[in-house]
N, C-alpha and C positions, 0 to 999 in steps of 0.2 A: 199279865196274869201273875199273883203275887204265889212266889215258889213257898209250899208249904214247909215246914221247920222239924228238921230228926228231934226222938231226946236224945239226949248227951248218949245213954248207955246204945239207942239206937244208931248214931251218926257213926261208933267207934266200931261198932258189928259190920253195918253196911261196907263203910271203908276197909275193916279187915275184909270184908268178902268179897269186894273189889282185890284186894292185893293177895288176897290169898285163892292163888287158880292153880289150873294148873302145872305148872310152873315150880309150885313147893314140893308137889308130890310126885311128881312123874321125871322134870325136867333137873332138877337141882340135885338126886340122886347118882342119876347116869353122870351129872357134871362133873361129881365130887368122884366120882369114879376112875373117870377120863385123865383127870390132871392132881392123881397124887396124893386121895384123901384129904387128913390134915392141913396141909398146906394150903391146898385150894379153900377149904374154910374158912382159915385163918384169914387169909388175904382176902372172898368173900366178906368177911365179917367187918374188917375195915372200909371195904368201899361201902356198905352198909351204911356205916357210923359216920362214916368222911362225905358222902354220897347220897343214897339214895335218902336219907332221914334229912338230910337240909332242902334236896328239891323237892320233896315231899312239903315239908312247912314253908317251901316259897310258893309251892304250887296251890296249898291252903292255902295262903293268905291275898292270893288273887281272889280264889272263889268267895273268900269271906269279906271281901273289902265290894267286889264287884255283885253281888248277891242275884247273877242272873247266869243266864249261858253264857259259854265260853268266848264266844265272838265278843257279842256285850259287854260279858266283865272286859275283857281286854279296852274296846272301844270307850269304855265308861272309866278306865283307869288312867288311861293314857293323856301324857299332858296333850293342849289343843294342837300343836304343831306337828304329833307326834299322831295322830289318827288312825295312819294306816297299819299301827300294828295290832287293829280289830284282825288282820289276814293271821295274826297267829292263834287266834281264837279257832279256829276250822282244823287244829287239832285235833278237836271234837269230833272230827269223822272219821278219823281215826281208826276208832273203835267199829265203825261198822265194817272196813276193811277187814279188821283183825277179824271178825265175826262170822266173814264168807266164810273162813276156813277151821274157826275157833267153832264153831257148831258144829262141821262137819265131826272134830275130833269128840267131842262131845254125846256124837249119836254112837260113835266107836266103842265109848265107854258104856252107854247104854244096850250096846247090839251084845257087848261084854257081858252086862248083869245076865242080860237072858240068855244066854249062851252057857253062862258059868251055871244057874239057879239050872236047865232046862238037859244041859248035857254031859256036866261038870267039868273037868278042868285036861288038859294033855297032859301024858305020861313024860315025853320026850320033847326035846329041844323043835325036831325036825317036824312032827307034828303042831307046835306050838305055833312054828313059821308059814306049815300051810293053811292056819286057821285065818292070821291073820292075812297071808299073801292072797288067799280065796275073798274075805271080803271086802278088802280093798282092789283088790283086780276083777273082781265077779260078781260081788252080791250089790249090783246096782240100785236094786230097788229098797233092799234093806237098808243101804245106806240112807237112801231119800227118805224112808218112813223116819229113822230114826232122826235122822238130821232136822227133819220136819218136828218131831215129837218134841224135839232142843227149842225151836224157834218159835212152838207155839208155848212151852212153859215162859219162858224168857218174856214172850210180848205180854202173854195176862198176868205174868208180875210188874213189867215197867208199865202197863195200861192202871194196874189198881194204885199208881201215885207213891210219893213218897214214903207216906202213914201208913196206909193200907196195902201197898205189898211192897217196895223195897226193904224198908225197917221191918216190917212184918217177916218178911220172911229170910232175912238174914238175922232173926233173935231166935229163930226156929233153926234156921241148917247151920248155921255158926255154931252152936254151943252142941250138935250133934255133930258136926265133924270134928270135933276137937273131942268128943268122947270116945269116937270111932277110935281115931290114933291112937289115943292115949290110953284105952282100952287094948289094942293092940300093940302099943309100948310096952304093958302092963307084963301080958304074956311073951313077948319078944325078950322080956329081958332075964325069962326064967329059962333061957335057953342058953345052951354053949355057946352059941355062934354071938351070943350078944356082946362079951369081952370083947372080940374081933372086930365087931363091928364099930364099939368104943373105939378103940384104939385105932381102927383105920381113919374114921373121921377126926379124932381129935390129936394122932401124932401126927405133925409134921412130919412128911416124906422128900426132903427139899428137893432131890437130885430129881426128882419128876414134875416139880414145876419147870413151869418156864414162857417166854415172854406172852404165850397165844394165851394160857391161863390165866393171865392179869387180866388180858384185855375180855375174854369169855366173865371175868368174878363181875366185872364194871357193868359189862351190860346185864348178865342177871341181875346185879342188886339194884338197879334202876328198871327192869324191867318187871320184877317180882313186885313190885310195889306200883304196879299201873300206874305211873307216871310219862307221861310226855302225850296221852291221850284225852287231857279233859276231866275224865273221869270223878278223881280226886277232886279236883276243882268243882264239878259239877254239884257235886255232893255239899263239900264247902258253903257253896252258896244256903244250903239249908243246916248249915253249922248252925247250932242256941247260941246266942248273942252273951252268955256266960261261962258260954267253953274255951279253955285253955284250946290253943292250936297246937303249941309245943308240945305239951302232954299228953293232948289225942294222937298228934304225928308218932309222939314217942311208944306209945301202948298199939296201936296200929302196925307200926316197923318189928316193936319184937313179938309180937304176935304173929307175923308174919314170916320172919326168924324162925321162930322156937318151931311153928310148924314143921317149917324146912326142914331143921334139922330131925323133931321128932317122926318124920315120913324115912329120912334118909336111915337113920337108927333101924326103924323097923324095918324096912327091905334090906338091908346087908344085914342083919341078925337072921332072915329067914334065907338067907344066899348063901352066908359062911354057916350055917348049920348043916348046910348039905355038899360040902365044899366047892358051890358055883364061884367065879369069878365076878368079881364088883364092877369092873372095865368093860362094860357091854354095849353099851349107847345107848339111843331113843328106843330101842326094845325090849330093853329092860323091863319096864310092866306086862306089855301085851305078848313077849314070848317068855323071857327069860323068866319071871316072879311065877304066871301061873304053874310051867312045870315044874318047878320048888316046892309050891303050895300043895302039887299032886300029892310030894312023898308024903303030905301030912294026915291022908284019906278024907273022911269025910270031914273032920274039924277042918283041912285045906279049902275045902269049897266053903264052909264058912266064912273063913279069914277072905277068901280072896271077895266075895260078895261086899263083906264089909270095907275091904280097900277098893274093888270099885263104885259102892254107892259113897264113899269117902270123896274117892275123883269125881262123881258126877254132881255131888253136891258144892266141890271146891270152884268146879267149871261152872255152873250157871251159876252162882252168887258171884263171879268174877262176869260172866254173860250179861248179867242185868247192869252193872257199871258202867259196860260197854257203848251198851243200847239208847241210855238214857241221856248222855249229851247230845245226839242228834235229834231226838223227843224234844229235850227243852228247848233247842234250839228251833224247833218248826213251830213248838208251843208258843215262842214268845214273837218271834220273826215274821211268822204268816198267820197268828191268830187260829191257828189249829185245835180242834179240841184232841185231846190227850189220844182218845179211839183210833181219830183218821192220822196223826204222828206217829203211834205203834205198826200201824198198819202198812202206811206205806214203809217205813225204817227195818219193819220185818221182813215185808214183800222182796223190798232189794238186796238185802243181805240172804235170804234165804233161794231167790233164783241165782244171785254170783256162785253161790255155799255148792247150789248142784252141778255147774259148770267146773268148778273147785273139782268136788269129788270124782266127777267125770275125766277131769283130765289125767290121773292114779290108775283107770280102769284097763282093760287087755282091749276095749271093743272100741272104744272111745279115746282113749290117751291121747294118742295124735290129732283129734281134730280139734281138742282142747287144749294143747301144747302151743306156745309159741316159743320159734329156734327150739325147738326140743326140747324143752324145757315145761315142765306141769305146772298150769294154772297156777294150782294148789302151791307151788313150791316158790313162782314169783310172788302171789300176795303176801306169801310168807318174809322173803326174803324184803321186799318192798317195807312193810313196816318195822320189822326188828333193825334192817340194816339204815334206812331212809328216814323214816316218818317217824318212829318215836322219839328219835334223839335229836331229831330238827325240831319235835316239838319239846323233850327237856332243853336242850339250850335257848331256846325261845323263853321260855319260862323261867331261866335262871339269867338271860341277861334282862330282861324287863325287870324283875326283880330286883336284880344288883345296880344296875347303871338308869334303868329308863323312871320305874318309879321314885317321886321325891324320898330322900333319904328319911325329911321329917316326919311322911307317913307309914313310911316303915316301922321307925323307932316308936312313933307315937303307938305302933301296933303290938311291935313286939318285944321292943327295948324297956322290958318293965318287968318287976316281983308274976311270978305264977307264968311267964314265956320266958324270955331268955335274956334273964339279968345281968348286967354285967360283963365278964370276960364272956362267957359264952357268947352275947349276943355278936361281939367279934370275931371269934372261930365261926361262928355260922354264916358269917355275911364273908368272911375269908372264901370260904368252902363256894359260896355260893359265886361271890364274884371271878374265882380264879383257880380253886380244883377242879369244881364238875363242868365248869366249860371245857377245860383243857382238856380233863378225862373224855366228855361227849365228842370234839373233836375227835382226838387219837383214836378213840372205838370204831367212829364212822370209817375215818378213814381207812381203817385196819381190813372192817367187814365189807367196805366197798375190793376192797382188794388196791387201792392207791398207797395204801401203806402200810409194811411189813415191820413189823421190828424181833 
């Protein structure tokens, strides 16, 4: 079935909306928190540049040369002797892994809107914790509606096709999340706390880095940019045959970027205005931001609506990217129409998703645990720490050593991709940084190596 084709300004939206989840706004915050402001940026911003923006244009330039699903392009790339590394195309499923538990959070932020619009926001820290520890531990069935409300928007966008709902609706929630923020930049920066907030992200604080924060900058800046799942690629394949790669890669990554940081700006201007602590972790949006938001009265419940229909729009335009390699993968593989690939792709991500949710709950936890350990917290750990960097290094040594050098160059080694000295540092980067970096990561998060 021949895969239908983005426009140019459409393919750049959808791919920001793939790399921009949540991850820019919720997770890159609490990071830059964690290890030191500044510094952690700084050194973020490099593995950016050094990293995630070469695997990123290796991982295009698979989908754009192989112009099918991930198995495919691989199998269709690959010299004849060389066949069996069609097994790193299943990458691809990646994504519905991520998805059992990537919906779940999803429904969170949507059990948030109505909770926020319906009852407005907590006074206090300790209130804040048992809203969240209530419906995470207790509101079993709220979770399921919502989680479900997630995975039915998600399947009638990848069901309406490339035209008709991915580019559709990532030229709709794209350029309104980016007003959302930048709306609430607007007013964040008329506040006191917004100097503080400058200067926490952008001075370097060096004595609080240190070695775990290198290895935390690597995997976000590779993992903020959905790479090592398909995705990117997937998309690729319906790249216009007059689009620069390099310069879509390039406007995709700092879009990507500038979100991050414009998310990170605004929540530590709304923290240091009321002198909370930046150093919070993953509960920073669902406990810490709303009780902040209180002290602002009713313009707070405003703001905070607009920062979570901000998240719930960043997460399902990152949701549809997910979904859609294993779609074109059944599409092309079993002759499926587009309907019964949705279907079933939804079906199973959305019964793991309750199983997920279920193992977090006070009633259920343990029968969905294994070794004590929640569902929800292996799938988790399984791709961040496993699967996606097995499939970036996949993707950067095919790139660098498997495919012919001359198709490479013939691709990219030119005026308008990457002329010259560049196209060097790039094939550098790709043959011998971010393998070495994906290695030391894995090993780090597997826990085989410390440094």
């Amino acid at each position: 079935m021949k895969i239908q084709k983005f426009s140019k300004i459409g393919f750049i939206m959808a791919a920001a909306g793939s790399a921009v989840g949540l991850g820019n706004i919720w997770k890159f915050p609490y990071m830059t928190g964690e290890y030191g402001g500044g510094a952690f940026v700084l050194i973020y911003l490099i593995t950016i540049a050094f990293i995630g923006f070469s695997v990123m244009i290796a991982e295009m330039l698979i989908g754009a040369l192989g112009k099918k699903d991930t198995v495919s392009s691989f199998e269709e790339l690959a010299p004849p002797s060389k066949k069996w590394w069609k097994y790193a195309g299943f990458m691809g499923f990646n994504g519905i892994i991520i998805m059992t538990f990537y919906s779940v959070v999803i429904g969170w932020i949507l059990y948030y809107l109505f909770y926020v619009l319906f009852s407005g926001l907590p006074s206090d820290t300790q209130t804040a914790k048992n809203i969240f520890s209530n419906l995470v531990g207790n509101e079993v069935l709220a979770q399921i509606f919502f989680h479900t409300i997630s995975v039915i928007i998600v399947g009638y966008v990848v069901h309406r096709g490339i035209k008709g709902g991915i580019e559709k609706v990532n030229l709709i929630l794209m350029p309104a999340l980016m007003l959302i923020l930048f709306g609430l930049l607007t007013y964040a920066a008329s506040l006191d706390g917004f100097s503080k907030a400058l200067a926490f992200m952008f001075e370097p604080k060096w004595e609080k880095l240190n070695s775990e924060a290198f290895i935390r900058a690597v995997g976000h800046s590779f993992f903020t940019l959905s790479l090592g799942m398909g995705a990117i690629m997937t998309y690729a394949a319906s790249l216009p045959k007059d689009a620069s790669i390099t310069k879509t890669a390039f406007i995709v990554t700092f879009m990507d970027t500038l979100i991050a940081l414009v998310a990170g700006l605004v929540i530590f201007s709304f923290l240091f205005q009321f002198g909370a602590k930046p150093g919070q972790g993953p509960g920073l949006v669902f406990i810490s931001l709303p009780t902040i938001l209180h002290n602002f009265g009713s313009l707070g419940i405003f703001f905070a609506l607009l920062f979570f229909l901000a998240l719930a729009f960043a997460g399902l335009t990152s949701a549809v990217s997910l979904v859609e390699p294993v779609v074109q993968y059944l599409i092309d593989r079993f002759k499926m129409s587009r309907t019964k690939a949705v279907v079933l792709t939804s079906l199973i991500y959305w019964i793991v998703g309750i199983a997920a949710l279920l193992s977090f709950t006070n009633s259920w936890g343990k029968l969905f645990s294994i070794a004590g350990k929640p569902l929800f917290d292996i799938l988790e750990f399984t791709t961040d720490s496993i699967l996606l960097p097995l499939g970036g290094f996949a993707i950067v040594i095919f790139v660098g050593y498997v495919l012919p050098k001359t198709q490479v160059q013939a691709h990219l080694h030119k005026p308008g991709e990457l002329a010259g000295k560049l196209y060097a540092v790039w094939m550098f980067s790709i043959r011998y940084i971010a393998p070495v970096a994906l290695i030391f990561m894995m090993l780090n998060l597997l826990g085989i190596l410390k440094i």
